[in-house]
C-alpha angles and dihedrals in degrees: 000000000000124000093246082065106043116089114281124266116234117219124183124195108205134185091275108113117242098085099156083065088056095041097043087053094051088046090056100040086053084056094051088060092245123149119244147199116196123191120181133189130222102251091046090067083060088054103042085047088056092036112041138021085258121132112192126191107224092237114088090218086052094042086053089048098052093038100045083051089050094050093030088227118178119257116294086006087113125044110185112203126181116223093258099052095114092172089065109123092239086071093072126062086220083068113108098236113157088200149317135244128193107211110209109352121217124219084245090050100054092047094056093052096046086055091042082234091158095187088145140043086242090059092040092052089050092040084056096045088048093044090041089047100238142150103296115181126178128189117198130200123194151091136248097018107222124217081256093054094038098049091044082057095049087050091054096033087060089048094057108265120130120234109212114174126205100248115139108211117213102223088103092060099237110217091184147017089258087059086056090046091051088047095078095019078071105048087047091055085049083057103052080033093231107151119260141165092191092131132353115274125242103290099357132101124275110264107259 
């Protein structure tokens, strides 16, 4: 099966900081030729606009348009939903999505999923990938975790969901703050088992 024809991934960006880390991953899962649906909040667009050279238009159609340009994605590769589209098919548990991924997750986030709280398309989309037992991975980003923060991600993490921080190792010898960024860009697409060469793998030969 190519990946063209597997189920899409949903990926949410959220207010957390640590948006080159949400946005590189789009932008490789678009190259590998994945589907992808993309739901962004609110306070996420703030924090890409701090964070990145990214420029987004508050409307999501408009938001699909710019990014799939940007990534040159194919037609229907990239869907684009704004945190109150409550009609998008990740909202319901009949909806064909591989996995999601919360990129990066904000504190307030995590909070919400691990109440099933579901105020927002984002948490609904979670609460259906942990009810319908898929792939969930979360990827915080804080310091220092509080009790609060550590226990909501026991509680997620015991439901299935995989907590991937977003903490760069230093084996691979980064020479730049794009080589941190591809560091867990890489182990999330492991995860969701999509092809990279973004760094050498333990014991094996840098990609050419």
């Amino acid at each position: 099966m190519t990946p063209a024809e597997r189920p899409p991934i949903a990926l949410a960006w959220t207010g957390a900081s640590g948006a080159p880390y949400g946005v590189r991953l789009a932008e490789c899962l678009i190259a590998a030729g994945e589907r992808v649906a993309l739901m962004v909040s609110k306070p996420a667009q703030l924090v890409i606009h701090g964070e990145t050279d990214l420029a987004l238009p508050a409307r999501a159609a408009d938001m699909q348009r710019v990014l799939a340009a940007r990534w040159q994605a194919a037609p229907d590769q990239l869907r684009v939903f704004g945190q109150d589209e409550w009609t998008a098919p990740v909202a319901s548990g009949s909806a064909r999505i591989r996995a999601m991924v919360v990129c990066p997750c904000s504190m307030a986030t995590l909070a919400a999923l691990a109440s099933g709280a579901s105020r927002s398309l984002i948490e609904r989309a979670a609460d259906v990938t942990i009810k319908e037992q898929r792939r969930l991975i979360l990827v915080p980003r804080e310091t220092p975790f509080s009790a609060i923060h550590l226990e909501n991600m026991l509680k997620l993490a015991r439901l299935g969901a995989l907590i991937v921080p977003a903490n760069p190792g230093f084996y691979h010898r980064p020479a730049c703050v794009a080589d941190l960024v591809d560091f867990v860009v890489a182990r999330i697409l492991d995860l969701l088992d999509v092809p990279h060469t973004l760094l050498p793998r333990w014991g094996e030969p840098p990609p050419e």
